[in-house]
C-alpha positions in Angstrom: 165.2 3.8 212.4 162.7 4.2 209.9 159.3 2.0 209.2 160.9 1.2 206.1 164.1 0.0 207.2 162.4 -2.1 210.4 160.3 -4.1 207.2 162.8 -5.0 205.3 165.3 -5.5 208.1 162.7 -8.7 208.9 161.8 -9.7 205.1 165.8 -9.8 205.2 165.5 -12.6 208.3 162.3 -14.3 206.8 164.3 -14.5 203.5 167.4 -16.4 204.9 165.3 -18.5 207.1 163.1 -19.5 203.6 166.6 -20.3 202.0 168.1 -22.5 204.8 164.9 -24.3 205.1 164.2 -25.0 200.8 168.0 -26.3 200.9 167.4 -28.8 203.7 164.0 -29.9 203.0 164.5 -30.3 199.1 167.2 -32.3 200.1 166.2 -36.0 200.8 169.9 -37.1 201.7 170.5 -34.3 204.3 170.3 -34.1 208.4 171.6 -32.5 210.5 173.2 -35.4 212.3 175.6 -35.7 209.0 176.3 -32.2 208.9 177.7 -32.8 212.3 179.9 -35.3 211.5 181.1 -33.5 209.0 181.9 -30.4 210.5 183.1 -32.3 213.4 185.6 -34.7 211.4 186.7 -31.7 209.2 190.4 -30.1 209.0 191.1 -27.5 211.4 193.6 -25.5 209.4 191.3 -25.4 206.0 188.9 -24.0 208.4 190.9 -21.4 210.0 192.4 -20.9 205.9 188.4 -20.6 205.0 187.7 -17.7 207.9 190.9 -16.0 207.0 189.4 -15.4 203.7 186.3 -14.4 204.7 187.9 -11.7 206.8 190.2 -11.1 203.8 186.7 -10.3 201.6 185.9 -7.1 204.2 189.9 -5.9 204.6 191.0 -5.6 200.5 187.7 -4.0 199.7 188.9 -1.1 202.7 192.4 -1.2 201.7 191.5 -1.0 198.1 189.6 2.1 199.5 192.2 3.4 201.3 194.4 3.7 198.6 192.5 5.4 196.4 191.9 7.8 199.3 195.3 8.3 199.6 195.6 9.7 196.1 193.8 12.2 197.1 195.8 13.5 199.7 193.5 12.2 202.6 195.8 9.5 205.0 193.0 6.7 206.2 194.5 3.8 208.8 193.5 0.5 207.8 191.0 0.2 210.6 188.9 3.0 209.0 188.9 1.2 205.9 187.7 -1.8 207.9 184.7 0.2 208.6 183.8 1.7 205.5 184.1 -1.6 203.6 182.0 -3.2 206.6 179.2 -0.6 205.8 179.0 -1.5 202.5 178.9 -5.2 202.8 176.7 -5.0 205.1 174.2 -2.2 203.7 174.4 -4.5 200.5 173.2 -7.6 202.1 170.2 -6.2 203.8 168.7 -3.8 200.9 166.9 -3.8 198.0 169.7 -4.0 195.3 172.2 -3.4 197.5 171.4 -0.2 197.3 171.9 0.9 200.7 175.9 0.1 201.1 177.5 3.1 199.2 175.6 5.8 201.3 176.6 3.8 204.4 180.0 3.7 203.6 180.3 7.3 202.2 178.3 8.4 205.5 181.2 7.1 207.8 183.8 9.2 205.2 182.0 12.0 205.7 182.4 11.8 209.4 185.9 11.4 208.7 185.4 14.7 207.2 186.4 13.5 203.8 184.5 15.9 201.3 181.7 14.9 199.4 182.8 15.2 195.9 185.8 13.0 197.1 183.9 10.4 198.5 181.8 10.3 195.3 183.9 9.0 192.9 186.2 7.3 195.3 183.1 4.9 195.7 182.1 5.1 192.1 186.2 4.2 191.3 186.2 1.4 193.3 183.2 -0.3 192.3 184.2 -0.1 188.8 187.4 -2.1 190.0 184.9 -3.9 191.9 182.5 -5.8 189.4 185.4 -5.2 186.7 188.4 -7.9 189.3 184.8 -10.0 189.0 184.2 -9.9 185.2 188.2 -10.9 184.6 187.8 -13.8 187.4 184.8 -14.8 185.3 186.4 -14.8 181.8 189.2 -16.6 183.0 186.8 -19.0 184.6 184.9 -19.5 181.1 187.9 -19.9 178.9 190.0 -22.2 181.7 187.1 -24.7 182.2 184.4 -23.7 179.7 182.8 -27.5 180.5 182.3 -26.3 184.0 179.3 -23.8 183.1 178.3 -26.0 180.7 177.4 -28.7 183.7 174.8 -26.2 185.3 171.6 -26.8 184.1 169.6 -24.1 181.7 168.3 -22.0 184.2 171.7 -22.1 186.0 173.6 -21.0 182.9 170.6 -17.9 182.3 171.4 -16.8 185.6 175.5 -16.7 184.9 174.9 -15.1 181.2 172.7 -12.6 182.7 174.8 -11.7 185.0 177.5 -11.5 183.4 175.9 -8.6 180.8 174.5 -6.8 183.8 178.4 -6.9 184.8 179.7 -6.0 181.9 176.7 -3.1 181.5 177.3 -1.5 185.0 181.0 -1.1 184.5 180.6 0.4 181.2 177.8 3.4 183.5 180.2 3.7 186.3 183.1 4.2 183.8 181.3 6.8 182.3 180.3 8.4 185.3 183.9 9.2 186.2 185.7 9.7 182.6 182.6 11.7 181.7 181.9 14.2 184.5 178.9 15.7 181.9 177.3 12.4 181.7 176.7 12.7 185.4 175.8 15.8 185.1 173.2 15.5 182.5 171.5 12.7 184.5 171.2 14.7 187.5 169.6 17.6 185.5 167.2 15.3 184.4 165.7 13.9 188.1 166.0 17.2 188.6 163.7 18.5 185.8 161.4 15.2 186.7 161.2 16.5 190.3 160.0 20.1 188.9 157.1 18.7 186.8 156.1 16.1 189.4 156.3 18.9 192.0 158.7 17.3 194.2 161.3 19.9 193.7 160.4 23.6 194.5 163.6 25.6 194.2 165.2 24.3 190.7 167.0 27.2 190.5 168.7 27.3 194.1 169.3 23.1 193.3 170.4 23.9 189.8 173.3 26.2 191.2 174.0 23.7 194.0 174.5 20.9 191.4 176.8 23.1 189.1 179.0 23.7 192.1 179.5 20.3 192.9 180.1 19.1 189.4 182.9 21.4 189.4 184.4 19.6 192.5 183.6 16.4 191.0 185.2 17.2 187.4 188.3 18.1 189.8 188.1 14.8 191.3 187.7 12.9 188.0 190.6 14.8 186.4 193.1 14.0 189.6 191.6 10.3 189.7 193.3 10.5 185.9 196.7 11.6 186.8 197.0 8.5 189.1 196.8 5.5 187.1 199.2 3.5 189.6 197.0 3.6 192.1 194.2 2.6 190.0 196.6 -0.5 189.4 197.3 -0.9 192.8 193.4 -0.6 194.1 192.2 -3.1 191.0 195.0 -5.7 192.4 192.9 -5.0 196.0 189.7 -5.5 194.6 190.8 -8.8 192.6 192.1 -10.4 196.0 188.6 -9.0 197.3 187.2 -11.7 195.0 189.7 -14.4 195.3 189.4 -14.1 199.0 185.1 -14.7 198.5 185.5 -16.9 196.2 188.2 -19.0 198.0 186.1 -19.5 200.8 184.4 -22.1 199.5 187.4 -24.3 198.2 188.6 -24.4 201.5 185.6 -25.7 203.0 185.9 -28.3 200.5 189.5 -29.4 201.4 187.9 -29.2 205.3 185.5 -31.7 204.5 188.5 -34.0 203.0 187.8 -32.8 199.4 189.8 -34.0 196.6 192.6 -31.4 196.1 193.0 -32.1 192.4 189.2 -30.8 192.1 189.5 -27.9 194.5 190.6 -25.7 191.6 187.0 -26.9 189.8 185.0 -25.9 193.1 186.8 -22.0 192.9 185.9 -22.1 189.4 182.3 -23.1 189.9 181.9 -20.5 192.8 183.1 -18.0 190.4 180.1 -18.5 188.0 178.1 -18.6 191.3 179.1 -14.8 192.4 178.3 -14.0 188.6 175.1 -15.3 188.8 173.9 -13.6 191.7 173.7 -10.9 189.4 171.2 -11.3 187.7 168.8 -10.7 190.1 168.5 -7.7 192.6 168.1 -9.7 195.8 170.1 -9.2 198.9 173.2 -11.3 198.8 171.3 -12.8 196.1 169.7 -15.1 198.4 168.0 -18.3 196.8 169.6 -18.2 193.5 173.2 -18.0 194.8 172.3 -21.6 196.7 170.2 -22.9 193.9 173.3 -22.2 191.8 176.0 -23.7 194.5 173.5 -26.8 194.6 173.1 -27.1 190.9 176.7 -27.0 190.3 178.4 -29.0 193.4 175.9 -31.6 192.5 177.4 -32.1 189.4 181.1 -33.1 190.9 179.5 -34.8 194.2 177.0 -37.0 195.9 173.9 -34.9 197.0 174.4 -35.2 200.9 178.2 -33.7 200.4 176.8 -30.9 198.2 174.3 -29.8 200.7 176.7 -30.1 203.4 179.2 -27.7 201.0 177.0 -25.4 200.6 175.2 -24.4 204.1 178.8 -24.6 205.3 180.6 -22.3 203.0 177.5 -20.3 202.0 177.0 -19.7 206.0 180.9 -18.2 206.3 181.4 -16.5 203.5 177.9 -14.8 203.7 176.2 -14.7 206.9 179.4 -14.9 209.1 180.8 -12.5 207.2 177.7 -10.3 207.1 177.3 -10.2 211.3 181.1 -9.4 211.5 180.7 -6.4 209.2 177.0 -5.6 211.6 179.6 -5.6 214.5 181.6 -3.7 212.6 178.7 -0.7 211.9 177.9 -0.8 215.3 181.5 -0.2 217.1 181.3 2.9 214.3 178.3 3.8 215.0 179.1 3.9 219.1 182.1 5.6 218.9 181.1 8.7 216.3 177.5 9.1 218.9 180.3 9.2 221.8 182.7 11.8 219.8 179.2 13.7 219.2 178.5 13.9 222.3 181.6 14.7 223.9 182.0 17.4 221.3 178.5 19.2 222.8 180.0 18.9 226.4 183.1 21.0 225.2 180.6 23.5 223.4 
């Protein structure tokens, strides 16, 4: 483990700390004693309904890319899946951007000897279902209860407009980088040009060959990904109960805690507008604006004390729960491929 990764492995842990601790002490109808009570008097079954979909959050993203695995000829048990989506989740959460969850998760496909160009623009196909299953759940959100966003406060509703046009903007790139092989293409050239004249790259020539090659592969991929549009249909359904699942978590809470049913649809809608908004800004899990956003809005349909309750409760389940199951996760991955490895030298 890198310098690099140890640093912002504990500006990830001072971050979530910082959060937890502006949500309580901004809050002057919150303790700890209530939040006891409340977790204590809640309903069992929406509990167990609310973990279900946590865990539901981590298995359609892995079936979703399963299935599109699967169109290539390459037969992945569920489990695996498990573990790839686990890697990106995680990754996600604890780097800049979440930059650091598609290498993770095409590292582990590579160990399942799944070829590079494959594992490419499986990823790149799946997170354009990804934030696309999150732009319709936020449309439908916008035009079923427009009055909704219109309760968060100003900044609240820049957050949610901005992230809906980053959104909108990313799926329009990763489109192209899959219907457009050469757009790819052109955009690797280019680092790859920038690396010659800042002296980072020595051997263009040897990289420029290497990077033809691999297009080729790639515009293979692409072309096949084309000829399978039911599974596209069938991995976009996957990636739309991905959301519902995250999303859902927090309505459940809310029927735990005794919730009004008839404005549990209100709370799914509001937590919609919440994933959108953490968009807008490249923080892990968007942490701070996704609870400034939960607070803003839940305050809006409940006392203060219930909101905060709300969202530590559902916040903590769907994110950091879910978060240290997918660590767990990594780990049992990581263990068993340093096992194979080294079994592997013994038979050498």
């Amino acid at each position: 483990m890198n310098k690099w990764k140890i640093w912002w492995g504990l500006f990830f842990i001072a971050l979530a700390f910082l959060t937890v601790w502006a949500v309580i002490s901004n809050s002057k109808c919150f303790s700890f004693e209530l939040l006891k009570d409340a977790l204590k008097s809640s309903s069992a079954g929406w509990m167990a309904a609310a973990l279900v979909s946590m865990l539901g959050f981590i298995l359609f993203e892995g079936l979703a890319l399963v299935c599109i695995l699967k169109a290539f000829g390459f037969s992945v048990k569920p489990g695996r899946g498990f573990l790839y989506s686990s890697a990106d989740i995680y990754f996600s959460a604890i780097t800049p951007s979440a930059t650091g969850g598609q290498p993770a998760s095409a590292y582990f496909m590579m160990k399942d000897k799944i070829p590079g160009p494959v594992v490419t623009i499986s990823l790149l196909s799946n997170l354009i279902l990804y934030t696309f299953a999150l732009a319709i759940v936020g449309m439908a959100g916008f035009i079923l209860k427009p009055g909704i966003f219109l309760d968060f406060h100003l900044p609240g509703r820049l957050f949610i407009v901005f992230g809906y046009l980053i959104l909108l903007g990313l799926t329009l790139i990763f489109y192209l980088l899959i219907a457009k092989p050469r757009f790819l293409e052109k955009i690797c050239t280019f680092f790859l040009r920038l690396g010659k004249k800042l002296r980072i790259v020595r051997n263009e020539e040897k990289l420029s060959r290497r990077l033809k090659e691999s297009m080729e592969e790639y515009g293979k991929c692409s072309d096949m990904m084309a000829e399978h549009k039911i599974m596209f249909v069938k991995a976009f359904i996957l990636n739309l109960l991905q959301r519902v699942s995250q999303i859902s978590v927090t309505a459940f809470v809310y029927l735990a805690f005794g919730g009004d049913p008839a404005l549990a649809p209100d709370i799914w809608i509001l937590q919609s507008f919440v994933a959108i908004g953490t968009f807008s800004v490249p923080i892990p899990g968007g942490m701070g604006v996704a609870d400034y956003l939960m607070l803003d809005g839940f305050k809006s349909l409940m006392g203060e004390a219930q909101a905060v309750n709300l969202e530590l409760t559902s916040r903590g389940l769907s994110f950091y729960v879910c978060m240290f199951i997918s660590a767990v996760t990594v780990l049992a991955g990581a263990i068993y491929w340093m096992r194979r490895g080294k079994k592997n030298d013994r038979n050498i």
